[in-house]
C-alpha positions in Angstrom: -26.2 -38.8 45.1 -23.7 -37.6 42.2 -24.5 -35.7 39.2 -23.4 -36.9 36.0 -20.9 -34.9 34.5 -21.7 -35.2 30.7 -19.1 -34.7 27.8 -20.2 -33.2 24.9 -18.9 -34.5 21.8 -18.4 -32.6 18.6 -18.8 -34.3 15.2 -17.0 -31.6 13.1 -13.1 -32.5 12.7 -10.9 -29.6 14.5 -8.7 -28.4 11.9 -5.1 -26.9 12.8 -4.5 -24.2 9.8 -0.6 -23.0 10.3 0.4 -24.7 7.4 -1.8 -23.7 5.1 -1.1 -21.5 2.1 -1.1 -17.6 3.4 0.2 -19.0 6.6 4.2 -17.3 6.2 6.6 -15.1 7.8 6.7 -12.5 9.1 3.1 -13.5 10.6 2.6 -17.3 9.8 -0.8 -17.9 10.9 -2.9 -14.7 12.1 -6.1 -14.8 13.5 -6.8 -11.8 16.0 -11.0 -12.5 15.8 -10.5 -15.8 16.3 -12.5 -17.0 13.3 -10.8 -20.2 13.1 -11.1 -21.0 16.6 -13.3 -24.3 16.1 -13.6 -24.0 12.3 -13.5 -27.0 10.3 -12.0 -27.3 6.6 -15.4 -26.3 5.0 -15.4 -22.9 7.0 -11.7 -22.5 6.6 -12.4 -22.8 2.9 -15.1 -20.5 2.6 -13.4 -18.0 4.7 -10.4 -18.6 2.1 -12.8 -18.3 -1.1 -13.9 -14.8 0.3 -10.4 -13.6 0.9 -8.9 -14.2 -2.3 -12.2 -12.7 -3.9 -11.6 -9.7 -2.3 -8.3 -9.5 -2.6 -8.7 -9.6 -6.2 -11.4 -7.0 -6.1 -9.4 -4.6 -4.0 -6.2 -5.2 -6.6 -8.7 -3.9 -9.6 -10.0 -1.0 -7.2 -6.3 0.3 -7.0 -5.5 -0.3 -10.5 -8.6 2.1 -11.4 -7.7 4.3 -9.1 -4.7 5.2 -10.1 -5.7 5.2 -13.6 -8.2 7.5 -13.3 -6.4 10.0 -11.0 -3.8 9.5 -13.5 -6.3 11.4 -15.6 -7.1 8.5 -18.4 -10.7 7.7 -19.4 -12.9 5.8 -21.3 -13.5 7.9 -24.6 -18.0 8.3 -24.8 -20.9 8.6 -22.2 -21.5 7.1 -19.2 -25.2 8.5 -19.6 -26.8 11.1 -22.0 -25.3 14.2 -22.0 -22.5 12.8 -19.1 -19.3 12.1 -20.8 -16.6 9.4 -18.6 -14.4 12.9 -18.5 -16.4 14.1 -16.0 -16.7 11.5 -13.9 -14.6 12.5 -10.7 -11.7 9.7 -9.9 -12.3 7.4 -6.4 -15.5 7.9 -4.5 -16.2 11.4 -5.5 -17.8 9.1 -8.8 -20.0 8.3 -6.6 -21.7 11.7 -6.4 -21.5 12.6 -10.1 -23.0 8.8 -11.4 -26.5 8.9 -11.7 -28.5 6.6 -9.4 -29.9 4.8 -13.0 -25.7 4.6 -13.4 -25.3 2.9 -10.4 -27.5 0.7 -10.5 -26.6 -1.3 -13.4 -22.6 -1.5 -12.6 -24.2 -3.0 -9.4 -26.9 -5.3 -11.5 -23.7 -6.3 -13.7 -21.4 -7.0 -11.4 -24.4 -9.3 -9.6 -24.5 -10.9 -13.1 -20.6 -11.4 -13.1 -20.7 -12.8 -9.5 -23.2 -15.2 -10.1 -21.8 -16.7 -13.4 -18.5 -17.1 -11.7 -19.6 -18.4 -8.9 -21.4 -21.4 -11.2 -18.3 -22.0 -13.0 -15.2 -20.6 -10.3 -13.5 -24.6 -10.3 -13.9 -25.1 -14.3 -12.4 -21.4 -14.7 -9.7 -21.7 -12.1 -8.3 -25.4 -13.0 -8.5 -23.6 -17.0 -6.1 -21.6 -15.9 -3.9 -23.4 -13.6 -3.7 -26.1 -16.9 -3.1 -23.6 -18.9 -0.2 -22.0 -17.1 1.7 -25.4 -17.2 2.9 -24.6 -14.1 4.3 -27.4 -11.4 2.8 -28.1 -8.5 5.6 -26.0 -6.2 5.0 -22.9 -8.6 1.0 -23.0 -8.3 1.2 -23.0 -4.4 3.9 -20.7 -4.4 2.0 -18.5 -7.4 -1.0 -18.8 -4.6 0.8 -17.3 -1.8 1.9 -14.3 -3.7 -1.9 -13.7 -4.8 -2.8 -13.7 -1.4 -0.5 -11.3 -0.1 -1.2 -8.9 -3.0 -4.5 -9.6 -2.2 -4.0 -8.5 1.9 -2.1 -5.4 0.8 -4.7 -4.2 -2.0 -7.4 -4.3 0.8 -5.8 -2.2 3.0 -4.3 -0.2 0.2 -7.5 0.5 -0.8 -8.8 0.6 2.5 -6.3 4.0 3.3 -7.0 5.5 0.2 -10.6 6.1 1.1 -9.8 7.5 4.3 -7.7 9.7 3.1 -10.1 10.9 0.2 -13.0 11.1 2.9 -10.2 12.8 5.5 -8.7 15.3 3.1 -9.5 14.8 0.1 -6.1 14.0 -0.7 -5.8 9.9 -0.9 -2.2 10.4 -2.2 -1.5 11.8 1.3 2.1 10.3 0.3 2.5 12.4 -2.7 2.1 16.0 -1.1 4.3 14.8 1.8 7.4 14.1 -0.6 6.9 17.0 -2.8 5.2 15.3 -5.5 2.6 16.0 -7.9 
């Protein structure tokens, strides 16, 4: 008597990812969680989709918050009787916002999310058509997204810290005399 060793087969294709766009020095291909372990394409995608969506999220979050530390504003009223001027800049507007507030930039950013997410290849091919770029300049254009995208999260990322830490996210400003 012998038991049967049994191999267990896998019908999803192994995919090898070092090449792929994102993949570059000084890293190349970085997976610490191992994510990608015994991901296929359609994973690898949807793990791709999500990081370039918040990559492009975290890029608008530093743009506004630097524009409104910077002091600017949009002129009117947030809510009766609560002008934008006194809306305090990064997460401290999330204490002055009224819940009401809150709840519809979350409800329209749903509505955004969904819309986009109907129409993402239409909008994106738009735009790539539109940019009359070559095929070298679109991956290359695709790479640099990314990275801006990697830095803008964790750009973002220490800025909240250092709000919640010390109320001082520009830790970098006081350190080198500046305002």
């Amino acid at each position: 008597f012998a038991p049967v060793t049994k191999n267990i087969v896998s019908n999803q294709l192994k995919m090898s990812f070092e090449y792929e766009i994102g993949a570059q020095p000084p890293l190349g291909f970085w997976d610490p969680l191992g994510l990608l372990k015994d991901a296929d394409e359609a994973r690898f995608e949807r793990l791709r989709t999500v990081e370039t969506k918040h990559g492009r999220i975290s890029m608008l979050a530093i743009l506004g918050h630097i524009v409104t530390t910077a002091g600017y504003r949009l002129p009117g009223y947030i809510a009766y009787d609560l002008p934008f001027t006194s809306i305090k800049s990064g997460l401290g507007a999330l204490e002055t916002i009224p819940p009401a507030g809150i709840a519809q930039i979350v409800a329209f950013i749903g509505l955004i999310e969904t819309g986009y997410a109907f129409r993402k290849d239409e909008i994106e091919q738009a735009q790539l058509e539109a940019s009359k770029w070559n095929e070298e300049t679109i991956i290359k254009k695709k790479a640099i997204e990314l990275n801006n995208g990697r830095a803008a999260m964790m750009g973002i990322l220490a800025l909240m810290v250092h709000e919640k830490l010390d109320n001082n996210p520009y830790i970098i400003n006081s350190l080198l005399g500046s305002p």
